[in-house]
N, C-alpha and C positions, 0 to 999 in steps of 0.2 A: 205314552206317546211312542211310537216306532219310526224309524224313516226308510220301512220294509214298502219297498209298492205293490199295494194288491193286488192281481193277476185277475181279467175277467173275462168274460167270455169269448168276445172280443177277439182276446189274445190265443183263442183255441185253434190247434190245426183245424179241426174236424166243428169248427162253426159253417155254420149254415149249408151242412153237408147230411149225408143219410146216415154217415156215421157216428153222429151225435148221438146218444143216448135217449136225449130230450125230440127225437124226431116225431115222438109223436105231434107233439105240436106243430102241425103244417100248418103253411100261408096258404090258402086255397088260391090264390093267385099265381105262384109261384112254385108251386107245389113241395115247398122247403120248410126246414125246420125254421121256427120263429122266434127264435130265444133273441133275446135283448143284447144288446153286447157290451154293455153294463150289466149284464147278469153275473153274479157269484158263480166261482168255477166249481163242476164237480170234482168227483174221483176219477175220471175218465179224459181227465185234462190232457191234453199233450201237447209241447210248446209246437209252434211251427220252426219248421226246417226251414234252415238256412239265415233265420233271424240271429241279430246278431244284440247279444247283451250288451248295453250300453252301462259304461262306468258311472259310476255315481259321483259326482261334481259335489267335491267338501269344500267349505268358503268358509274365513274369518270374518269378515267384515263386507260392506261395500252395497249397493244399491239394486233392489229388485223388485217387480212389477208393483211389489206390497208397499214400501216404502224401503228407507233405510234400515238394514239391519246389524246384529251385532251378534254373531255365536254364545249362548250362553250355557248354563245349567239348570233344569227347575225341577225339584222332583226327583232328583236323579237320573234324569234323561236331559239328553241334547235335545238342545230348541233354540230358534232366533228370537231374538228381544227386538222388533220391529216397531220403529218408527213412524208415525204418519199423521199429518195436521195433528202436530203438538200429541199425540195421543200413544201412548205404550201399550204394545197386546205382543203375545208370547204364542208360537207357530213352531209347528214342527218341519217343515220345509217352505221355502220361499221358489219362486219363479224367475226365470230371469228369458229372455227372448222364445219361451216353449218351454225350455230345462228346466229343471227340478234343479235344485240346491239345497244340500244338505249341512246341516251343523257336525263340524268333526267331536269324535268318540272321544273321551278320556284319555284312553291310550295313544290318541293321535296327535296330542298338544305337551310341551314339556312344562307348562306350569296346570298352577291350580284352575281349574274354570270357575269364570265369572257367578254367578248369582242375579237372581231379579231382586233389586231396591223398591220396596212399593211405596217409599214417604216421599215427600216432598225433597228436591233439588238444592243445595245449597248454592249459592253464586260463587262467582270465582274467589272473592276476596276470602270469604267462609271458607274454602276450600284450600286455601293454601295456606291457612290457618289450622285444621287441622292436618293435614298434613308437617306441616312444622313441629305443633306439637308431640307427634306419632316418635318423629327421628330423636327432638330435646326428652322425651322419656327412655327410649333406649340410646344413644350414642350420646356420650362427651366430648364436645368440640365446640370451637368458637363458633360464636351467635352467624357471625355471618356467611360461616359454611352450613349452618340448619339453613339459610334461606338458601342459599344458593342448593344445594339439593333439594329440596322443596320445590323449586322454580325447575328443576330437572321433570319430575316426579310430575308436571301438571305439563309440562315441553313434551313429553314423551305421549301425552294423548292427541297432541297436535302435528304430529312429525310431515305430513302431506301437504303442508302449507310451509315447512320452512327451506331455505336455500341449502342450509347448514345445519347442522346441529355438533353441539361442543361432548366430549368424551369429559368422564370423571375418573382420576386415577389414586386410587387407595394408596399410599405406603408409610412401612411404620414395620416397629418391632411384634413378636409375637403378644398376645393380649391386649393390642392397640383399639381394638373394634375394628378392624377393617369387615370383615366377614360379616357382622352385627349390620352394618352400611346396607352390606348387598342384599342381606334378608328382608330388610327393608323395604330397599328397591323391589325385590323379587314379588314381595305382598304389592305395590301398590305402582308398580311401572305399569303402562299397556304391553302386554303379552310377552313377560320378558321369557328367555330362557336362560338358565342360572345353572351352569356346570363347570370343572376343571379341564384341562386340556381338553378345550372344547376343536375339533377339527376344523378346516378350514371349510371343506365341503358340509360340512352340517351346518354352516353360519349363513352360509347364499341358501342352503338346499331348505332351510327353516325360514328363510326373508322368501321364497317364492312367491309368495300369495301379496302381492304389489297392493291389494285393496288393505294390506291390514300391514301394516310396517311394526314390526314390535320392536322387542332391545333386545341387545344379549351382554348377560352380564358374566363376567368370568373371575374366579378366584384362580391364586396363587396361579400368576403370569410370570412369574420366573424363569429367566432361558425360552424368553418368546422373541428375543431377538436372534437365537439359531430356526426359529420356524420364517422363512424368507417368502411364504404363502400368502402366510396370516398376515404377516406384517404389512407386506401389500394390500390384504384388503383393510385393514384399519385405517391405511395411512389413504386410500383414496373411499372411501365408505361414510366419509363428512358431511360428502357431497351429497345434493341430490342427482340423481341418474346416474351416478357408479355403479358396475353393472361388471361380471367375470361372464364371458365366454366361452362356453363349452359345447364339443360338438359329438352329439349324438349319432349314431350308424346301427341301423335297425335292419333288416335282411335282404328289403328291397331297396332301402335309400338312405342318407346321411344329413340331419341338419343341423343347425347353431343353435341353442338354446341359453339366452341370457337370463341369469341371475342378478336379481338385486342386493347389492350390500351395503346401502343407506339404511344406517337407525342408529340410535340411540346405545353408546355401548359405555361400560364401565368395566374398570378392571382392581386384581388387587393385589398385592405384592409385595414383600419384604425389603424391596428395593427394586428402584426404577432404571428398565433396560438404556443404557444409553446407546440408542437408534438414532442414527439425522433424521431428521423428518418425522420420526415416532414421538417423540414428548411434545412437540410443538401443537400435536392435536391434541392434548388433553389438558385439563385443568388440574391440578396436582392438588390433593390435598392430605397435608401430611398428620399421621396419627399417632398419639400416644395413649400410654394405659392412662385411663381417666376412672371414674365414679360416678356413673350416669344413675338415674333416680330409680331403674329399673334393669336386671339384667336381661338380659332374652335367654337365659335358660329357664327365667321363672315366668316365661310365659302362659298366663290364663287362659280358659274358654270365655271369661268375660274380655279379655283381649283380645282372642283371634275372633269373636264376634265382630268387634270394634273395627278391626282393620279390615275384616271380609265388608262389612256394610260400607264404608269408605272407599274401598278398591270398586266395589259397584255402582257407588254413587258417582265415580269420579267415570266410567265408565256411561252412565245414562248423561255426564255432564259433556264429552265426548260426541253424542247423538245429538242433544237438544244445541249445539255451539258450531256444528259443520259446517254452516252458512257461515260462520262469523268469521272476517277478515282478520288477519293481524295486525297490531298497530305498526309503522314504520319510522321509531324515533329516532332522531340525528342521535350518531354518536363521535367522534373526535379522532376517534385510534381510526385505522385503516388495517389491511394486509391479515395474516394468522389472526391476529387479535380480536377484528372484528366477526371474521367467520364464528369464533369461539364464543365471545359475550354479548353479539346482537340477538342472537337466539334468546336467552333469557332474559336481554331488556325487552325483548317484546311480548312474550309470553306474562310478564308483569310489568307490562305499562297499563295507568289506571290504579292497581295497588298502591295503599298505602306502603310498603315496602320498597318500591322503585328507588324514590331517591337515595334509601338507603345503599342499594345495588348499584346504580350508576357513579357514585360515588368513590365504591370499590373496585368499580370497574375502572375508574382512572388511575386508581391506586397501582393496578394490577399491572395499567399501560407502564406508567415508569418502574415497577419493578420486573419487567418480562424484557424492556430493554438492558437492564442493568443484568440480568442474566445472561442476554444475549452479548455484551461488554468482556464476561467474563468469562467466555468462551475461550478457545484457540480460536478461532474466527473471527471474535469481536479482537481478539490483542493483534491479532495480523493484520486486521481493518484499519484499527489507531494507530499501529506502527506505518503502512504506508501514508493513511491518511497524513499523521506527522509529518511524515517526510517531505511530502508535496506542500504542507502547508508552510515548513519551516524554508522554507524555498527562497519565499517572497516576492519579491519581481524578477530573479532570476530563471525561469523556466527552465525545467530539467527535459530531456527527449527522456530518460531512461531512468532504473536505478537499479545498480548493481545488487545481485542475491545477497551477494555479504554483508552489503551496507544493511538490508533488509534483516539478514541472521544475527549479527552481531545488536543491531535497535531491539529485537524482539527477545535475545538474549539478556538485555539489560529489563526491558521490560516487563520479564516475568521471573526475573533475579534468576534465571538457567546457570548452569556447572556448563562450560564446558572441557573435556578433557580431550589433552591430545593424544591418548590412544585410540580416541572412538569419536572423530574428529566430524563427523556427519549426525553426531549426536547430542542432543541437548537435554540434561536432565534438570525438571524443573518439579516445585512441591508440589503442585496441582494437576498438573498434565503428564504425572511423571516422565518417559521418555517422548521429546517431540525429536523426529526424526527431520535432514533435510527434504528427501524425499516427502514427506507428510508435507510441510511447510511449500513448498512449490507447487504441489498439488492443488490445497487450498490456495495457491495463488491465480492460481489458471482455475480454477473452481468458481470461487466463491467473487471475485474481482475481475474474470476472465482476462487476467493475465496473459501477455505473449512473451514466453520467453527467445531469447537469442543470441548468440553467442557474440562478440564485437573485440576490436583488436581495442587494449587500453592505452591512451593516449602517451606515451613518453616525451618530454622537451628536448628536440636534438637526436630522435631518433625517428629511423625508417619506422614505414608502417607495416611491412612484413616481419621487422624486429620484435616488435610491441609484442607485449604478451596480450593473450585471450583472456577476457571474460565473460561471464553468467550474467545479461541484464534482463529485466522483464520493463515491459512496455506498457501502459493502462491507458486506456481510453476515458479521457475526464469526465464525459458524459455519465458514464456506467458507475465511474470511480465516486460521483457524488452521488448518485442515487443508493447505492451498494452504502458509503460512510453515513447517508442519513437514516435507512434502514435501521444501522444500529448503534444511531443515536449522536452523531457526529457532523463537523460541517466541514464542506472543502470550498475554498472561496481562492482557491490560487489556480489562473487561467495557466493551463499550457498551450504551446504554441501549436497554431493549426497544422501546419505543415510539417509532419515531420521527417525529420532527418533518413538519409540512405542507413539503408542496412549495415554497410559497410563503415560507417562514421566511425573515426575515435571517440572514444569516449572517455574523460576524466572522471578516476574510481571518487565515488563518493565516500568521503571517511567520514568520523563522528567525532564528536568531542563530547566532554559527560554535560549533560544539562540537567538543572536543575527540576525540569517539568515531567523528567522519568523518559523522555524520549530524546534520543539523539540528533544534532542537527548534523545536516548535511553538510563539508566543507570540502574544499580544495586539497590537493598530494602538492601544489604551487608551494615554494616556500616563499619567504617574506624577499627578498632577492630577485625575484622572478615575474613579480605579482603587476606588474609594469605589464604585461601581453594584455594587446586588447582585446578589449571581449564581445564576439561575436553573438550573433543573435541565437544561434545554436550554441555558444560559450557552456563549456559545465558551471555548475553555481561554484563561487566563491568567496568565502566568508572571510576566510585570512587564517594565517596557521595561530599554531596555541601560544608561540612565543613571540614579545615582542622585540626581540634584538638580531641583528643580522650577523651570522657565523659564516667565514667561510670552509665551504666543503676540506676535507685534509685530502694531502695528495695521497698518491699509493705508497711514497717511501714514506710519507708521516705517520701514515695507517698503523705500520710494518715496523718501526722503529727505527726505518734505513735498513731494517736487516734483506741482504740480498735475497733478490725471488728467483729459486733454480726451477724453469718448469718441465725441464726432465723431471723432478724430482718429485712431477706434481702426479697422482696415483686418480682412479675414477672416484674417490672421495673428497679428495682436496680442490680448490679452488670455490669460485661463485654458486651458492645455488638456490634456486628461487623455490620459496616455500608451496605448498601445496594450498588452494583455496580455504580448504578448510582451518589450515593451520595458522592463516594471519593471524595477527594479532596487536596492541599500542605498544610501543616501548620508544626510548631513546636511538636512533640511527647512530650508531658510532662512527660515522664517518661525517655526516653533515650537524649533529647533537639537537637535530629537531625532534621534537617529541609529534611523533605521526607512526602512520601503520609500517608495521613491520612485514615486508614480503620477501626478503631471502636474508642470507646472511653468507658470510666468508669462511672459511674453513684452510687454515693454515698446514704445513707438515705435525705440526706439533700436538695438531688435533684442537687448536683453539678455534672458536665459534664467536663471529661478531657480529651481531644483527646489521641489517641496511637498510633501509626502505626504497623504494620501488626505482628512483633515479639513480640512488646511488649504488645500487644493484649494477642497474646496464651499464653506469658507466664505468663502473671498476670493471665490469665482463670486460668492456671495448681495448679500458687501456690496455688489460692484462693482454690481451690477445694481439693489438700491436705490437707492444711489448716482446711479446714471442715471434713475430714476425718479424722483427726489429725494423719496422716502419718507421715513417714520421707521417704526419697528422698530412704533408701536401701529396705525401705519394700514397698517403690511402684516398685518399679523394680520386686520387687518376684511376688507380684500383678499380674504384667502384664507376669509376666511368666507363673504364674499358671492358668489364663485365656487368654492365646494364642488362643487355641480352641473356634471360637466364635460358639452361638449358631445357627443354619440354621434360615436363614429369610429370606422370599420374595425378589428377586432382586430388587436392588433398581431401577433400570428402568422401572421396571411394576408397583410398590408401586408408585413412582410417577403421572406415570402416572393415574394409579386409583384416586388416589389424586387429581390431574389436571381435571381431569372428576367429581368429587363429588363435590369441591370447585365451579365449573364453574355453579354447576347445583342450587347450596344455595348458592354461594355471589354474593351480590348487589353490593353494597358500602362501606362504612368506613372506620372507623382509622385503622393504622396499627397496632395499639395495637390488635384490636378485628379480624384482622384477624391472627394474630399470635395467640390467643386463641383458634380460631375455628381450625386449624390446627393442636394444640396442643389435642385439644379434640378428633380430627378424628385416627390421627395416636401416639400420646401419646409421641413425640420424644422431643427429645432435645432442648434448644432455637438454641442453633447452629447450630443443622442440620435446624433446622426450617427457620434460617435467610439465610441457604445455599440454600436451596429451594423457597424459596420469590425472594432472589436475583436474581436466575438462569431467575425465571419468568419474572423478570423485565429486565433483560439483553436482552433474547427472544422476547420482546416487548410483552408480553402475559396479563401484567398486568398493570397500569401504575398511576399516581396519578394525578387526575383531578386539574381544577382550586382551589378546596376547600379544596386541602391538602388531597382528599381521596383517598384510591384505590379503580378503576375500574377497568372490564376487558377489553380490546382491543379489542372489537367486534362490528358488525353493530347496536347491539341494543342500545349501546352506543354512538354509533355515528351519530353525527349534519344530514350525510345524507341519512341516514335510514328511508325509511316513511313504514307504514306498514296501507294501505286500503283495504278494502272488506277482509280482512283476510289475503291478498296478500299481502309478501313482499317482495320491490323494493328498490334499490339506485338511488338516485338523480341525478348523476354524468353521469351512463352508459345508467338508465331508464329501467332497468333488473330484470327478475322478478329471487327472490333469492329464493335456497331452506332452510331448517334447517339447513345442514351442511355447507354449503357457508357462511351463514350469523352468523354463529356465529365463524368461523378464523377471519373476520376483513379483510384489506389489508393495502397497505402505506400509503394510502389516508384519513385515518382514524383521523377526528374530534370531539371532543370536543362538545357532545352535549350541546347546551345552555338553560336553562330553561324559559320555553313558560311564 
């Protein structure tokens, strides 16, 4: 059989002309030569001028004037394996609206070609029967990974009927059988192709042919999450009508041409890339060296017999099942999971194997959320979730970052140290950065953050210091917690609060349930303020007895306070967000968070928490004024009227700009200098400012106790050659403004 078209008379320039050869045979009518135009050409052929050879149209699969057909092999030639009322016959081109359609060459397919089956059809149930047994004589693995492959293996002849179809992913140590899986697959998938570093454009450029969807199965995928190609088409290729566009320009014109990347894919790997979004498509199935009943190096011709006749049976089963619909059984899970296992409950609904399968399929539901639990995601989920629910009828507008850092801190047992104060080292996640952890807030929770003055008792509100809150929207908040696996039943209130609102810092106390509740900086003295409908939650502090606060001269020992004598180190100062932390208040002896401390001549250090902070600032600085308590009040009345200044949002940010462009490094003494020099402000606004930047991740303190800034120049994977600068990570060439934000990923330059 050839799929050469025969040239016949017809096609001759010189038909029915005087320059045929064959003139002697004239029409007496017409006085012309009379040759047939079905006649066989001679030697004296000559194509006509200006005709134009038409391509030869190669097809795997799909429908033409004959019936249904199927590319195969008989003979050692290409031929279609054709369908029609129930009936197989074997053609060397098919027709489809006039055209000719040919079966592709050997060298034009990346697997082996099909073959003609001449016996009788098994049904399905026979048939994934032996297929089961094909995988249980070469691979060792649990019983109910052979079915679940198996149920792959007979899914992959039906892929134009499903919405979805689920990925299979190999990993395991060397000798595991990973490789042994895919040979498997490669004999007995629909038209897979089976290579390493398979390219991206070969993966759509090989799915072109829409009427025949095959697989592609790929070994050793290792560092397939630096290929950002591939990984897009995996990660949307699930689907049906996933499709890459590309745009062709040929000499006279330029058009789109889409690619399809739906099919059936597996992969296999010494270990599995951690991509978002890339493991959630596939079914993992982990391997170990085992002793299966046969190796596949001792592969027979009485076995590749076996599996050739199989792989064509499952192919004529393919043809005689086109008409047949899918079954559409209820299944229970929703979202990823059903995408992934509705496919092979349906492809074996009817099988005695089913309920085996559906069974596992629930198994799988509660173990893929408890995956999802054990995330950085899932513990940032549980940690807000908690928070909101330990609430209870008090509704929260907000909650502060830190209350958030220090809950997620305890709940993944994290280190943190105060030389690397934005930094969380934990046994699983090794380092979780703030930066990471706010991201995924505003990510995964769509978190608002905001910046808000924090509530002080007896103090103005342009005194108050600034915090870091983030704001969740309840709606989202419960659907996001039951996602993974979680219930939030605590209403917050509709209406919420001004931008501008104080807000009382949520602190935590240890709880026995692994997460921290929310409580009150109110101490047991105080707790008498009524509580507003926007009220912060209030639990009650940790001690049950009422102290009162000591004064400045108890503090001090009555020793005189000379504040000439006081230096840019001595006196009140408020710690940096990141560095709060619980201790005892030496001055009030409540056990709550610590947010500055005192600093005498002597160099001694006494922690404060957050009231008695301001108000040791207040007295000392009367003190120095040598006021009394009625002539500061006239004070502040007579200068009510402040003077016009620069908003503070632009003043910062200029700030933010000039520091970024002059600091390198150092102590945080000599950036509080420099700051002090630029804008002339206060140590408190100053420490409100440093904090903010540290909270934002903008600034942060390296290994050696110093601050840096959070940017690529900083960072371990910054290289910057021929002038060009690139990250290590992406291999991108960076501009000025890119490279100096930073991103999550951002390391700790180490010295060469």
């Amino acid at each position: 059989m050839s799929s050469k078209v025969e040239k016949t008379c017809g096609d001759c320039a010189k038909y029915l002309s005087y320059e045929c050869p064959r003139c002697e045979y004239k029409d007496t009518e017409t006085n012309r030569a009379a040759c047939s135009p079905a006649d066989s050409i001679c030697q004296e052929f000559q194509k006509k001028k200006g005709e134009k050879k038409l391509k030869p149209i190669y097809k795997d699969s799909g429908i033409a004037d004959e019936g249904h057909f199927e590319a195969t092999h008989h003979n050692d030639k290409p031929c279609f394996l054709v369908l029609k009322n129930n009936e197989f016959s074997l053609l060397e081109t098919v027709n489809y609206n006039g055209k000719p359609l040919f079966p592709k060459e050997v060298n034009r397919i990346p697997y082996e070609p099909y073959g003609f089956f001449q016996g009788a059809i098994s049904n399905r149930e026979d048939l994934f029967w032996k297929v089961r047994r094909e995988f249980q004589i070469f691979v060792d693995v649990e019983p109910i990974w052979l079915e679940v492959l198996s149920s792959c293996v007979l899914l992959s002849y039906q892929q134009e009927k499903l919405l979805t179809v689920p990925y299979i992913y190999l990993f395991g140590d060397n000798e595991s059988g990973k490789s042994t899986v895919l040979q498997l697959l490669k004999f007995l998938c629909y038209r897979p192709m089976y290579g390493v570093t398979v390219p991206p454009a070969d993966i759509y450029g090989y799915l072109e042919d829409s009427d025949a969807i095959g697989c592609i199965l790929e070994d050793e995928v290792q560092g397939i999450n630096k290929d950002t190609d591939k990984i897009k088409i995996y990660k949307a290729g699930y689907k049906q009508g996933a499709v890459v566009p590309r745009t062709i320009i040929t000499q006279y014109d330029r058009k789109i041409k889409y690619y399809n990347t739906f099919c059936f894919k597996a992969c296999a790997s010494e270990q599995i890339p951690q991509v978002k979004g890339f493991r959630e498509r596939f079914i993992e199935i982990g391997m170990i060296e085992g002793f299966p009943e046969k190796e596949w190096t001792d592969l027979t011709q009485e076995d590749l017999k076996r599996l050739h006749d199989l792989r064509n049976m499952l192919l004529k089963w393919r043809m005689l099942s086109r008409e047949w619909q899918l079954p559409n059984p209820e299944v229970s899970m929703r979202g990823r999971l059903k995408e992934l296992w509705k496919p092979i409950l349906q492809i074996t609904h009817g099988l005695s194997i089913y309920e085996t399968l559906a069974s596992f399929v629930e198994e799988q539901r509660d173990e893929r959320i408890a995956t999802k639990q054990n995330t950085l995601e899932g513990h940032i989920v549980k940690v807000v979730t908690e928070l909101h629910k330990q609430a209870g009828e008090n509704p929260i507008p907000y909650i502060p970052f830190q209350t958030i850092w220090l809950a997620l801190a305890e709940d993944l047992d994290g280190k943190l140290d105060d030389k690397k104060p934005h930094v969380m080292d934990t046994s699983e996640f090794f380092q979780v950065t703030k930066s990471k952890v706010g991201y995924r807030l505003r990510e995964i929770l769509s978190g608002k953050s905001k910046t808000v003055r924090e509530k002080i008792e007896g103090e103005k509100d342009e005194n108050c210091p600034r915090i870091k809150v983030y704001d969740f929207d309840q709606d989202k908040l419960r659907r996001v917690a039951k996602k993974y696996g979680y219930q939030l039943v605590t209403k917050l209130p509709i209406e919420k609060p001004d931008s501008n609102i104080l807000v009382t810092k949520l602190l935590s106390e240890p709880s026995s349930e692994g997460v921290q509740a929310p409580i009150s900086t109110l101490k047991n003295h105080e707790n008498n303020v009524e509580k507003s409908h926007n009220a912060p939650l209030e639990v009650g502090a940790l001690s049950n007895s009422v102290t009162k606060p000591k004064s400045i001269d108890e503090m001090f020992n009555l020793e005189p306070l000379s504040f000439d004598a006081l230096n840019f180190r001595d006196g009140p100062h408020q710690l940096p967000g990141e560095m709060l932390h619980y201790g005892e208040c030496y001055r009030c002896k409540q056990t709550t968070q610590i947010t500055g401390y005192y600093s005498d001549f002597k160099g001694n250090k006494q922690d404060l928490c957050t009231e008695c902070l301001w108000a040791v600032s207040k007295e000392l600085e009367k003190r120095h004024r040598g006021i009394s308590d009625e002539k500061e009040d006239l004070i502040d009345r007579a200068f009510s009227t402040p003077k016009k200044e620069i908003p503070k949002t632009q003043s910062e940010k200029e700030l933010e700009r000039i520091l970024h462009a002059t600091w390198q490094r150092g102590t945080t003494e000599a950036f509080y200098k420099l700051i002090h020099e630029k804008t002339g402000w206060s140590r408190n606004r100053i420490a409100d400012s440093v904090a903010k930047l540290i909270e934002e991740a903008k600034i942060t303190y390296n290994s050696e106790g110093l601050l840096i800034w959070v940017d690529c120049r900083n960072c371990g994977f910054f290289k910057l050659e021929n002038e060009q600068a690139s990250c290590k990570l992406s291999s991108t060439l960076l501009d000025e403004e890119t490279f100096s934000q930073g991103c999550d990923d951002f390391e700790e330059k180490t010295k060469e």
